[in-house]
matplotlib code that plots the C-alpha trace (Angstrom):
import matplotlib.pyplot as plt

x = [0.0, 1.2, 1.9, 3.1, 1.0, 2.9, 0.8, 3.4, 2.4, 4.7, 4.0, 6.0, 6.4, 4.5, 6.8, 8.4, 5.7, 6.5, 10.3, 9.0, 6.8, 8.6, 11.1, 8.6, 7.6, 10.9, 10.6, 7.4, 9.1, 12.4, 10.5, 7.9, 11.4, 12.4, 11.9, 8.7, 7.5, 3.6, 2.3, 3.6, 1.5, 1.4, -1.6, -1.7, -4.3, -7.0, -7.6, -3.6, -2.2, 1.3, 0.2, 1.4, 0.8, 2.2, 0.0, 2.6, 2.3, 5.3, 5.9, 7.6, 9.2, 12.6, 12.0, 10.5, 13.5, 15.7, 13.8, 13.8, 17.7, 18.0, 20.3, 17.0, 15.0, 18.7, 18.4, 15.3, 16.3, 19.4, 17.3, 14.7, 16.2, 14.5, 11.8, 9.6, 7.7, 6.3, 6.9, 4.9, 4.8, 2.1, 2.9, -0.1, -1.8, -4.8, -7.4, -10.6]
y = [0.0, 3.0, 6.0, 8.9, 10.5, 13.0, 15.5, 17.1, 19.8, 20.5, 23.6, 23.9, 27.1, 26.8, 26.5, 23.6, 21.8, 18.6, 18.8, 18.6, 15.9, 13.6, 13.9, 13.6, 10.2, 8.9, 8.5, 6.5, 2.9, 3.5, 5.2, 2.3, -0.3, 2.2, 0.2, 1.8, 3.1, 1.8, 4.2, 6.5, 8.2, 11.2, 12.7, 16.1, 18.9, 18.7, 23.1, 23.7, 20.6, 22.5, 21.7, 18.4, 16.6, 13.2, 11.2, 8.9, 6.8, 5.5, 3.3, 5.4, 9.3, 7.7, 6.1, 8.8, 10.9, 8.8, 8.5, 12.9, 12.5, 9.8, 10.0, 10.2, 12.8, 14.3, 13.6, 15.1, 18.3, 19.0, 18.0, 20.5, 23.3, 26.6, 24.8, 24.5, 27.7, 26.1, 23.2, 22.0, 19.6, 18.4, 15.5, 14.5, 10.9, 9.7, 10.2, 8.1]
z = [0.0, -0.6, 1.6, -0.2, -3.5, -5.3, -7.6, -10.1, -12.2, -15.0, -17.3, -20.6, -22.4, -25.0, -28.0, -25.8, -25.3, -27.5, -26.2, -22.6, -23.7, -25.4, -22.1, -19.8, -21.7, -21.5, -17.5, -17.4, -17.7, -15.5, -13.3, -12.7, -12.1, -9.4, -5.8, -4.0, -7.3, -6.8, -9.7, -11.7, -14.7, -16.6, -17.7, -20.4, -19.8, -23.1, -22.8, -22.1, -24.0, -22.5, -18.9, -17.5, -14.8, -12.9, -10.5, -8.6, -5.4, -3.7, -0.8, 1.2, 1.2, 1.6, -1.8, -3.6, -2.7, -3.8, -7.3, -7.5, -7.0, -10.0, -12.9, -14.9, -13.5, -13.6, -17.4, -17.9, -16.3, -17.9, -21.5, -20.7, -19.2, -20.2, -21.3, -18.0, -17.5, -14.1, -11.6, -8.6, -6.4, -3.6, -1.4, -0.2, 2.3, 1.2, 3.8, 2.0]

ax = plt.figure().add_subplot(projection="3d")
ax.plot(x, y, z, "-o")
ax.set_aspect("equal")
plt.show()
């Protein structure tokens, strides 16, 4: 079961958008290996097709920190630097 959901909202500018994309796409299946990766899917907004967002449960915070200091999110940032016009993140417990 997991204990820790992380929302991740990922806003690309929008001449970016497909760069950011296609990156963000790239950490689906290595992400899902990672130990205490329970879910880990990216969803696209259909009125700001530039807004991006991650819906991930984990096992623990230990875990999910170590998957936020990985050589792929690493990867990812280096690839689209200047690209993001906006990052967030909500750790969050489900309650019901």
């Amino acid at each position: 079961m997991a204990n820790l959901t992380i929302v991740a909202n990922i806003k690309a500018k929008a001449d970016k958008m497909e760069l950011v994309k296609a990156e963000l796409l790239k950490l689906i299946d290595v992400t899902r290996a990672e130990e205490g990766c329970v879910q880990y899917d990216l969803h696209q907004d259909h009125e700001n097709p530039a807004h991006f967002m991650f819906f991930e449960n984990w096992e623990t915070r230990d875990l999910w920190q170590a998957h936020m200091g990985g050589q792929p999110l690493k990867d990812y940032l280096a690839a689209t630097d200047g690209a993001v016009e906006e990052f967030t993140v909500n750790e969050m417990t489900k309650i019901g």
